[in-house]
KEKOL-220746 format. One line per 4 residues: number of its first residue (from 1); their letters; for each residue x, y, z of C-alpha. Coordinates in steps of 0.1 Angstrom, whole numbers, plus 2048, in hexadecimal, padded with zeros to 3 digits. Layout:
N
NUM = A = X Y Z  ...
end
This chain:
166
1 = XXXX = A71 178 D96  A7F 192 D7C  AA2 19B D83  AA5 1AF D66
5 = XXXX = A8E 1C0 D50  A91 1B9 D29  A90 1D9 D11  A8E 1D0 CEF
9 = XXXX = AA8 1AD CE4  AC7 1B9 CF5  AC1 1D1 D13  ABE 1C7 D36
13 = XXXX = AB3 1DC D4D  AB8 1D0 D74  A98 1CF D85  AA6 1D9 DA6
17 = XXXX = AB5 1F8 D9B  A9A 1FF D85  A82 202 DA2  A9D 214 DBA
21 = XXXX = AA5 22C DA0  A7F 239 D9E  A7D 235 DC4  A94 250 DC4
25 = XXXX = A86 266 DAB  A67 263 DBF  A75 26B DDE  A85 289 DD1
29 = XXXX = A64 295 DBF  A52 28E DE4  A70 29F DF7  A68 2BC DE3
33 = XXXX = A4A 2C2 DE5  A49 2B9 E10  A5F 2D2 E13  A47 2EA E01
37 = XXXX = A2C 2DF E17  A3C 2E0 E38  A4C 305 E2C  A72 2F7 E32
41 = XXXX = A8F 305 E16  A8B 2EB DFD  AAE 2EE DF1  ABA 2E2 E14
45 = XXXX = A9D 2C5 E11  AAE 2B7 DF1  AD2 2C0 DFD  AC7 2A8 E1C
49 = XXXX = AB7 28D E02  ADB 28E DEF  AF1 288 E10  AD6 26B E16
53 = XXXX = ADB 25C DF6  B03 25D DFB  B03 253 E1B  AE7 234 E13
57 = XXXX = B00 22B DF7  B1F 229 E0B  B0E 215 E2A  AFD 1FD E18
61 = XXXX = B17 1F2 E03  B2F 1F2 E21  B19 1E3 E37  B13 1C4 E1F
65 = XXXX = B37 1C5 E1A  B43 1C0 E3E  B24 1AB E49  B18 195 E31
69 = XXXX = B38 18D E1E  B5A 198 E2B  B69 17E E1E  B63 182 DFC
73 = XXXX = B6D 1A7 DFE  B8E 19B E11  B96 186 DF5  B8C 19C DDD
77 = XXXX = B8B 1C5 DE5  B87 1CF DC8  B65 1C0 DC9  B56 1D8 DDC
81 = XXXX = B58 1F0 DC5  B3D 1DE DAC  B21 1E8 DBA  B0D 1E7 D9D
85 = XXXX = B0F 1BE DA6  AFA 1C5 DC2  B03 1C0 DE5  AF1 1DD DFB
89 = XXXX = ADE 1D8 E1E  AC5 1EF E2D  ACE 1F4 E4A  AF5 1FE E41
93 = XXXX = AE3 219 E2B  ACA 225 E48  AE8 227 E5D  AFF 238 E41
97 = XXXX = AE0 252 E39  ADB 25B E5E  AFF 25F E63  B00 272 E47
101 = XXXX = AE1 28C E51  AEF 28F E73  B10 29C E63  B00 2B5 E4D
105 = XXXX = AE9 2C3 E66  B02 2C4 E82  B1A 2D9 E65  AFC 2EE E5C
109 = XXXX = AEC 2EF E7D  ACE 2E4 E78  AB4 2CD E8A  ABC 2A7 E85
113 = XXXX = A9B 29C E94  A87 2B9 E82  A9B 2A8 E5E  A93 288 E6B
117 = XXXX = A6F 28F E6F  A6C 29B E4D  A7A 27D E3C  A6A 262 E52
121 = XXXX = A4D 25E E3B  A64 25E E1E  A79 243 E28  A5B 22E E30
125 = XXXX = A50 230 E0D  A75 229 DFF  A77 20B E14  A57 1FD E0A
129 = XXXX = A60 204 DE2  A7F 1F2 DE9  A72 1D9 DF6  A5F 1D7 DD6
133 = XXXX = A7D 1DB DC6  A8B 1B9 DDA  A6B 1A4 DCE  A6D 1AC DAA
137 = XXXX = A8D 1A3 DAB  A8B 185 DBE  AAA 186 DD7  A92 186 DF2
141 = XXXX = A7D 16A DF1  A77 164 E17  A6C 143 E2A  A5A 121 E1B
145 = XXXX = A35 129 E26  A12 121 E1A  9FF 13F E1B  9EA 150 DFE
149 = XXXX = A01 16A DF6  A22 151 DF8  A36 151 DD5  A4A 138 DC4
153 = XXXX = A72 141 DBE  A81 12A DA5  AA8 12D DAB  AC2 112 DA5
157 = XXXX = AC6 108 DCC  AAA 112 DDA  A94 0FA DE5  A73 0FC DD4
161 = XXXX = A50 108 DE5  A38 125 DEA  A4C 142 E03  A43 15E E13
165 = XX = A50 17F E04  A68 18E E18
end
């Protein structure tokens, strides 16, 4: 697909980043204004947002690193550390973020579940831009198939063929 977006002769952009960085912007614009709507403190809505975004971070990364490649980052620690190479899963960062909210609102005693509620149509949109984010850059590229929307992934290994987006 388009790992990296070209700017001008010499700058690359990385697609993937590119997309999560204004999933974020968006989801701060959209925190923001919820919390207007709903009439909660909207400096507690983006202080929430922030321990999400720290919290995402720090699972992702460690989930990846001690389930998809531990060995690697046994051989090599200091690996971990370059993020910016990519290596984050969802899951670790929905785990890391809800760990993280729980922590702040148990310190601040607040409502998890009220927090919760508040950000559950929020996350759905980040995970479908993300997802976005994994197509354009092309690290997901799913299952041979031969369905109308299936897309072709030329990478050096990959066996050749229509798939089905993941």
């Amino acid at each position: 697909m388009y790992p990296f977006f070209h700017i001008g002769e010499h700058m690359l952009v990385p697609s993937y980043m590119l997309v999560l960085s204004l999933t974020y912007c968006l989801g701060l614009v959209f925190t923001f204004w919820r919390a207007g709507e709903r009439d909660l403190d909207r400096h507690t809505a983006l202080d929430i947002a922030l321990a999400i975004m720290i919290g995402g971070f720090v699972g992702a990364r460690l989930f990846h690193v001690f389930y998809e490649n531990p060995e690697i980052y046994r051989e090599h620690p200091i690996e971990v550390f370059k993020f910016w190479l990519g290596g984050f899963v969802y899951y670790g960062g929905l785990l890391g973020a809800a760990y993280t909210v729980w922590l702040y609102t148990k310190v601040r005693g607040l409502s998890f579940w009220e927090w919760a509620d508040f950000y559950a149509p929020i996350l759905s949109i980040g995970y479908a831009l993300g997802r976005f984010g994994c197509l354009v850059n092309g690290c997901c590229y799913g299952r041979l198939c031969d369905l109308p929307w299936a897309i072709e992934f030329n990478y050096p290994g990959l066996p050749l063929g229509l798939r089905h987006p993941a």
